[in-house]
C-alpha positions in Angstrom: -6.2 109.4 11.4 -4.2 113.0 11.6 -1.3 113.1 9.8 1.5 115.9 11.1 4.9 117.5 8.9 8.0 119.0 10.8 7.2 118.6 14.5 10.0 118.0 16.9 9.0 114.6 18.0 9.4 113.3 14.3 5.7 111.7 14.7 4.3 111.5 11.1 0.6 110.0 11.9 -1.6 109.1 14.9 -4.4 106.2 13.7 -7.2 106.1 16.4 -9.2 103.0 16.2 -12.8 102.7 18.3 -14.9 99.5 19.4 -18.4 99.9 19.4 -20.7 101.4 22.0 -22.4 98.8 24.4 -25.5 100.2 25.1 -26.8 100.8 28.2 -29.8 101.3 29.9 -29.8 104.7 32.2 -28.5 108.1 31.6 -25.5 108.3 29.0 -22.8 109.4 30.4 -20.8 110.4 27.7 -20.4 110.8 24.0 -17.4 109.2 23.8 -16.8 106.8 21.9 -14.5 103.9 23.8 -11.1 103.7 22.0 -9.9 100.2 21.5 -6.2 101.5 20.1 -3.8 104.1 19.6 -1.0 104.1 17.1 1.5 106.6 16.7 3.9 106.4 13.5 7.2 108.7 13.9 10.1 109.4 10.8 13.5 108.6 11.4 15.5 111.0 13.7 19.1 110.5 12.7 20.6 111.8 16.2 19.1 108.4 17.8 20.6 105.3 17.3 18.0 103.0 15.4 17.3 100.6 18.1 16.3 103.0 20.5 14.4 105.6 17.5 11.0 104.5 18.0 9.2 103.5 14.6 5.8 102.5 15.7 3.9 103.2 19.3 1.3 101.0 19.6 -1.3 101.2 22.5 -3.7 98.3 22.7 -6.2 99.6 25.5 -8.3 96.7 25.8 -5.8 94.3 26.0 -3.4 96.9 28.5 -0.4 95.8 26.5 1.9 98.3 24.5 3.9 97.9 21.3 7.2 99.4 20.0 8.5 98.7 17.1 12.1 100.4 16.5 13.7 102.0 13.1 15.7 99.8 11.0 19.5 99.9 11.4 21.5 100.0 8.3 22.0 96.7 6.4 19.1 94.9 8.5 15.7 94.0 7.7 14.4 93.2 10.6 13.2 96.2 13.4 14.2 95.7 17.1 10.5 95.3 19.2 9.7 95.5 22.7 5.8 94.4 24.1 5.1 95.9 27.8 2.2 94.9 29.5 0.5 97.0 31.7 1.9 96.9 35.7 -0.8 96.3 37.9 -1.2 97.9 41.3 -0.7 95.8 44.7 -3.7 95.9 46.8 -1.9 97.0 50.3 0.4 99.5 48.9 -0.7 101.1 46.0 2.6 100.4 44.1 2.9 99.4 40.7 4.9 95.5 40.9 6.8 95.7 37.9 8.7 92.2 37.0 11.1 91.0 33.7 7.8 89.0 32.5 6.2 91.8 31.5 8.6 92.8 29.0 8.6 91.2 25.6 11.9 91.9 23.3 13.4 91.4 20.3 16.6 92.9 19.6 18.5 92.5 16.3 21.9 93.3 17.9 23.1 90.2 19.7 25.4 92.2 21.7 22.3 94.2 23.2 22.2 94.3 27.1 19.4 93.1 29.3 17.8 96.3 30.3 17.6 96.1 34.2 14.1 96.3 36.2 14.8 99.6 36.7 15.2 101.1 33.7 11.6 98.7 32.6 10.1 100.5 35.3 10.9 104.1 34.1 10.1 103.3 30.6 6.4 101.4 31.5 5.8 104.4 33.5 6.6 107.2 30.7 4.5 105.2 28.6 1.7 104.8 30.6 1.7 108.9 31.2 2.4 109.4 27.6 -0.8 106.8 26.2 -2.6 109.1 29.1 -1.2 112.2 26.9 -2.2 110.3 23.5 -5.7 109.7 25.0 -6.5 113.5 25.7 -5.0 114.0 22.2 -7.5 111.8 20.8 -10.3 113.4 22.6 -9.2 116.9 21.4 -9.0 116.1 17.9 -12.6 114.7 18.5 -14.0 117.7 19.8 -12.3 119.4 16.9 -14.1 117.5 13.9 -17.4 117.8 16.2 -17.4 121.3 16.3 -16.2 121.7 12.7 -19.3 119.3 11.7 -21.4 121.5 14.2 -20.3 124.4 11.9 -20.8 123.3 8.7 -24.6 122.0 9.7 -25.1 125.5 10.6 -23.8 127.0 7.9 -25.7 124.8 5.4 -28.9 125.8 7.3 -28.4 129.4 6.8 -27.7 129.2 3.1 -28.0 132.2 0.9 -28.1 131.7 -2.1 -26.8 134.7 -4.9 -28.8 135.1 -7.7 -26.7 136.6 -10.8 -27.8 139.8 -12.1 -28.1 137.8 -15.6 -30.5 135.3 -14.3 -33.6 137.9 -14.8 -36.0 135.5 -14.3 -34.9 134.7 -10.2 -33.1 138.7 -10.0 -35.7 140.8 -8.5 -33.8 143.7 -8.9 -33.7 142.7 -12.4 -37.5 142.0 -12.5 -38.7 145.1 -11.3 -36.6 146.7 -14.0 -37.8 144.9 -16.7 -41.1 145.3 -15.2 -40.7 149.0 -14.6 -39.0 149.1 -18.9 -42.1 147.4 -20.1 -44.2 149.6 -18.1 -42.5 152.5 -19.6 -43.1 151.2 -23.0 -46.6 150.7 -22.7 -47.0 154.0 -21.4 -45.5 155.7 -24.2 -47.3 153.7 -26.4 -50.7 154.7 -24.7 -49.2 158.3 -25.0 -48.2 158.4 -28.5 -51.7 156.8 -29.5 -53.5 159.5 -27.6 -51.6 162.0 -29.5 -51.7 161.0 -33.1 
């Protein structure tokens, strides 16, 4: 979980939750771990009318489907929702087939217009470059808290510890003086008896 303040994008948290790793026989090929989904929380922005101010971005990678949830308008208590599922390509072309089934909505205005293929189209394919965008976010902040871990292993491996100068039982410095004091002493001692 990160959690961000005053960025232009109003997004307030990104959760990143992982599956387990299958393990495999062979060479590893990673240290990843697989992500199984990718939620993005985001504050109010009040320059965006509500139903189009995205709340909640939800990216559920295993099942390819993605999940918006919308701000609330004023005087409602229930969020406008769309579920897109992922496009898949057409074997002879290459082209993403993008049909009305694989949107799932719920407005709260009844007024609200069918959005047109077109515009589904435009926003499946922003989202799928922007859960690409989340993904390499994801991995970042990874490789952050890896090498911060890294660090602190190191770090506690090359502890030095300070000994205070009042501790003159672990203070060498101290115990050479004491040492060198008591030495002293016994020497005048020595002297004084040689004298008298």
């Amino acid at each position: 979980t990160e959690h961000y303040c005053d960025r232009d994008d109003c997004l307030t948290k990104r959760l990143v939750n992982y599956t387990k790793r299958v393990k495999k026989f062979g060479p590893a090929e990673g240290n990843e771990k697989p992500v199984n989904q990718v939620t993005e929380f985001y504050s109010r922005d009040p320059s965006i009318p509500a139903d189009d101010d995205i709340a909640e971005l939800t990216f559920l990678l295993n099942e390819e489907k993605i999940f918006i949830k919308h701000h609330l308008q004023d005087q409602r208590i229930i969020a406008s929702t769309h579920e897109y599922l992922k496009p898949q390509q057409s074997e002879d072309k290459g082209q993403v087939q993008i049909t009305t089934d694989m949107v799932s909505s719920f407005q709260v205005e009844r007024r609200a217009k069918t959005p047109k293929l077109m515009h589904i189209y435009q926003t499946i394919m922003s989202l799928i470059e922007k859960k690409s965008d989340v993904l390499i976010n994801a991995r970042i902040s990874e490789q952050e808290v890896r090498d911060v871990l890294e660090q602190r292993t190191q770090e506690e491996l090359t502890t030095e510890l300070s000994v205070s100068i009042y501790d003159t039982a672990r203070n060498d410095t101290a115990k050479k003086r004491r040492e060198e004091i008591e030495r002293k002493k016994r020497d005048d001692e020595v002297e004084e008896r040689r004298w008298s």
